[in-house]
N, C-alpha and C positions, 0 to 999 in steps of 0.2 A: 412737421407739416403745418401746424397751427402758426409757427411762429412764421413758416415760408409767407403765408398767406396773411398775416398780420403787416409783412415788410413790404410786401406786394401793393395792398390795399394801402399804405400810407404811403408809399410812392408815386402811386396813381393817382391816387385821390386825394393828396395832400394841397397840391393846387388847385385855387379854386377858379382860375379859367376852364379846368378842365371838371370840373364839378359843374360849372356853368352846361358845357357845350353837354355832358349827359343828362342836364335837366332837359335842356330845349329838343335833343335830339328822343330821349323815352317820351316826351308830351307832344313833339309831331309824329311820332310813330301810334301811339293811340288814339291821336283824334283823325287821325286816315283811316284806323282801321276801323275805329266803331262809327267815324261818322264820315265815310267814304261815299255813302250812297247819296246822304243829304248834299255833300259836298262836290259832286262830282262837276254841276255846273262852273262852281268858282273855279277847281281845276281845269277844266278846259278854257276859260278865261284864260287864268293864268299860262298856260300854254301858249294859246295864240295871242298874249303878249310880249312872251319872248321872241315870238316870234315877228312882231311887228315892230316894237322896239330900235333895232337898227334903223329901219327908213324913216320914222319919226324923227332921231337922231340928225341924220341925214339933213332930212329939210329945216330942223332945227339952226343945225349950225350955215346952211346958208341965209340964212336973217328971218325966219316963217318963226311966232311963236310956238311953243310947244301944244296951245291949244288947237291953232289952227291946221299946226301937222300933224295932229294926233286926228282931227274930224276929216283929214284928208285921207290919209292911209287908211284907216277905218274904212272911210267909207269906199274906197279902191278894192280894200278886203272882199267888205262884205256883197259887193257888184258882183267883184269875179267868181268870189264862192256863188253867187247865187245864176249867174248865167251857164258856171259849169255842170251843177246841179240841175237846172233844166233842160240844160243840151244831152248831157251824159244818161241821166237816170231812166228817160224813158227810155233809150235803146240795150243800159244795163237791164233793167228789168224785161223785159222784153224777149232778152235774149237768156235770163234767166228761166222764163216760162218756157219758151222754148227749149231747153234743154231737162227740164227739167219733166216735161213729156216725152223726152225724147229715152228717159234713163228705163224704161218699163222693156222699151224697145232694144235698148244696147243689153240688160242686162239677159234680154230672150236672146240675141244672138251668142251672148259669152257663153251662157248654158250649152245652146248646141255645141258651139266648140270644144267649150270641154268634156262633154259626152264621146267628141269624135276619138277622144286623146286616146281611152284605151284600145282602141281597134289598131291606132296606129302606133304606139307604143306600147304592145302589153306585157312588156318585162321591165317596163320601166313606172308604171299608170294601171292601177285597179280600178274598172268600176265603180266599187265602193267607195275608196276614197274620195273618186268625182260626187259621189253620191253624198257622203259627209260632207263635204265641203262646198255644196247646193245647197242642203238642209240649215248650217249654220250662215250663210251670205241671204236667205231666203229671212232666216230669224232675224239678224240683224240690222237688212232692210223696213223689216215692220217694225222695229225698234224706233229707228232711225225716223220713221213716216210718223210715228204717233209722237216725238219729240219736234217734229215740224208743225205737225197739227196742235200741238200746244206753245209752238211759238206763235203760230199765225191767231192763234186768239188772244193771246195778249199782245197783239200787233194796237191794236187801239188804244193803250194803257202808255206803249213807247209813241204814238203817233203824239200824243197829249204831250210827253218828254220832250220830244223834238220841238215842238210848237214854244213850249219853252223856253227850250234852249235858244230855238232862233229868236225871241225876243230878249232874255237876259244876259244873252252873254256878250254879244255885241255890247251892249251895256255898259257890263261889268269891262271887259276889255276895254272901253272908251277913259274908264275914271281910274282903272289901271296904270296903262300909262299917261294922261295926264298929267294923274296927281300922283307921280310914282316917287318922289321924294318927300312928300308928305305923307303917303302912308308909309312908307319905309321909316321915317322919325317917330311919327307914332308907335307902329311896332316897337323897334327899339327902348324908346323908354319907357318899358314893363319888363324888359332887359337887366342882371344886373350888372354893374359897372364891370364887374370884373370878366370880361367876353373876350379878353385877348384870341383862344382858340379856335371859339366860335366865330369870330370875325374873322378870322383866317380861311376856315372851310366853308366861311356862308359865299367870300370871294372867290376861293377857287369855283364852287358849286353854280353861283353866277356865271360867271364865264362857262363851265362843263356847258351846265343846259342849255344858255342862248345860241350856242355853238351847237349843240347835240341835237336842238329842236329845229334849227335853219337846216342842216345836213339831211336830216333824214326827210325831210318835207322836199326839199330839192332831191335828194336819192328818190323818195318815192316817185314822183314828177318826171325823174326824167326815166328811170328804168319803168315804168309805166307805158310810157308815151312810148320809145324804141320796142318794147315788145307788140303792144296795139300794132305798132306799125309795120313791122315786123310778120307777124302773124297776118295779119292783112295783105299783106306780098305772098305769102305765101299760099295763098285761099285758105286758111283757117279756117272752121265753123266756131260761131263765138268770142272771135278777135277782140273786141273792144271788151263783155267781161273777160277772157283769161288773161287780158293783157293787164285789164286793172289789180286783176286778185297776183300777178304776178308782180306790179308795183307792192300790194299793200304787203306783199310777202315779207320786204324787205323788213318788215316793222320787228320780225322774229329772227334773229340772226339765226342763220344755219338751219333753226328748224323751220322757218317759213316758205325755205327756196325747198327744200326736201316735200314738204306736204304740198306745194302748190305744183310738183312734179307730173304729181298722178294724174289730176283732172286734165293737163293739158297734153300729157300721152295716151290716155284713154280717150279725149275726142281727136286726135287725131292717128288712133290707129283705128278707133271705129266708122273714121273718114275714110282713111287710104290701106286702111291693113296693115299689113309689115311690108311696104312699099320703098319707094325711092322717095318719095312728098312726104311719108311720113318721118323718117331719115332725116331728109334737109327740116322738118321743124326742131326734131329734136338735137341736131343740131346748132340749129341755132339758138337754142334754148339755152343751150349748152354755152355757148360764146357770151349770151347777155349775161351769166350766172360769172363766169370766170371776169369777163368785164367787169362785173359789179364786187366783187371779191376783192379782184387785184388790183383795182384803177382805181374806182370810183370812191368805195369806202375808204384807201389810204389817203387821197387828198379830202376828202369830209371830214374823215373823223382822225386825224392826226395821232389826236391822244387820246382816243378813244380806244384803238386799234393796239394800243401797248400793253390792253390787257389780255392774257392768255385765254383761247379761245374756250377751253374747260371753263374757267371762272364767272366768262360771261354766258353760257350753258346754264350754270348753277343760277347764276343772279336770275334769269328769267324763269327758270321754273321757280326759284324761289318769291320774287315776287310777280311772278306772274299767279301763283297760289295764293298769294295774300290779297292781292288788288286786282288780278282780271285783268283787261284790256292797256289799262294805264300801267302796272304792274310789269306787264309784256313792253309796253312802251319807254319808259323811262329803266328797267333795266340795266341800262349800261351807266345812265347817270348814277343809280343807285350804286353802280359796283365802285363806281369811280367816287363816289360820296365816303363808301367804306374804306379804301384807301388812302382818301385825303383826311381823316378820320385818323385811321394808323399813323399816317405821317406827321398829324401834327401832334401826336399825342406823346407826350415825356417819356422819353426812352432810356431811363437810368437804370441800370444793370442791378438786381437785388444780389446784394453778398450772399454766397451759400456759408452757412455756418460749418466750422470744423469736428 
């Protein structure tokens, strides 16, 4: 066994491209994890510069310097982000307050229903059980109330964050791309010479993410906008938030279309009931979901989608447990970081001894 793992360990490690690519890969895996929180602004940075990247490109190569198309795009950015933020947010929040008086109310009705169940079912439905199952939805909403009431006091703490954020990141995204060939050669040379591997999966990982961050910003945008609209045809209560929270769902493959279910069948059966209107939403729910599945995702994410649906399950609890939000977000890159990883790493067959 000692010897397996002797022959193992010098096959692997014998090159030292690939010595290289696990130094840099164990030293950005620790400085995410212990210093994720200080870093989360450059991360977003760096996001919404892949993201912006191509149309700087763009106006690049038809004769615009790269400064001047970089203070362009930018600043087109950060216009639209900030006119959709004041368009959108007051009637999100808005409509959040409203519903969120509105839940004391929904959940007195569910009560009485379910009280009704054992009269009309009583070989199927005990009392009791409705009774157990009041008791523990009753505990868990005072749960639930006082985990709100301790986010809304440190609502001042993230307001100061934001504040921040809207002034450094713009910023930081500005000198990003810019100066994205200069800080790229700086990096590099504290690099050493021997990165053949590492330069291999730093390019495929380039390309994953500028691709993976364009897709899903468009995926969100547009499965966003067709439910809003959607629900709005349909008299909805609350269209423009469930239509968002059904955009951002996309961010969770599989598990976000699953959990953004509930909210949008619970206000609209405690709209229509088990109606004919409540039917046609969830149907059509049903169609943006299968749409977004089978259309939309295979032309975004081409090769994104080759990896098996288990694996990228695993990658977002996994790091969605390590990193939170971004963790949930870059998930598929990550998977696909770990593959291109496998693939570029020496695959020489260790002799079994006789």
């Amino acid at each position: 066994m000692v010897s397996f793992f002797s022959q193992w360990y010098k096959q692997k490690f014998s090159d030292p491209h690939a010595v290289t690519l696990v130094v840099i890969l164990v030293a950005a895996f620790l400085s995410v994890y212990f210093l994720s929180s200080l870093l989360m602004p450059v991360f977003v940075a760096i996001a919404i510069a892949f993201l912006l990247d191509l149309p700087v490109n763009r106006l690049a190569n038809i004769g615009l310097s790269r400064k001047w198309s970089t203070v362009i795009v930018v600043s087109m950015f950060v216009g639209v982000t900030l006119i959709a933020m004041l368009g959108l947010m007051p009637v999100i929040w808005r409509q959040s307050s409203n519903l969120i008086q509105e839940i004391p109310t929904m959940l007195s009705h569910g009560q009485e229903y379910l009280l009704t169940l054992p009269e009309k079912y009583p070989e199927f439905v005990k009392a009791e059980q409705i009774q157990s199952v009041l008791t523990l939805a009753n505990e868990k909403f005072i749960d639930w109330g006082q985990v709100i009431l301790q986010a809304s006091l440190n609502s001042i703490s993230d307001v100061v964050a934001l504040m921040i954020y809207l002034i450094l990141v713009p910023i930081m995204v500005f000198f990003f791309i810019k100066d994205k060939q200069e800080l790229f050669s700086s990096f590099t040379s504290f690099l050493p010479k021997e990165r053949r591997m590492a330069s291999q999966v730093g390019e495929e990982m380039n390309r994953q993410i500028m691709n993976y961050i364009r897709g899903k910003v468009i995926e969100i945008i547009i499965i966003g906008t067709i439910s809003t609209v959607t629900f709005m045809i349909l008299g909805l209560n609350y269209s423009l938030l469930l239509g968002v929270l059904v955009g951002l769902s996309v961010l969770v493959p599989y598990v976000g279309a699953t959990l953004v279910t509930f909210p949008v069948m619970l206000v609209a059966l405690f709209q229509w009931g088990p109606t004919a209107d409540f039917g046609y939403v969830m149907l059509a729910y049903g169609i943006i979901q299968a749409l977004d599945g089978n259309l939309l995702v295979p032309l975004l994410f081409s090769e994104a989608v080759n990896l098996h649906p288990v694996t990228i399950i695993i990658a977002v609890i996994l790091f969605g447990g390590l990193w939170g939000f971004w963790g949930v977000f870059f998930a598929i890159p990550l998977a696909t970081l770990v593959k291109a990883v496998l693939n570029a790493w020496p695959s020489t067959e260790i002799p079994v001894e006789q």
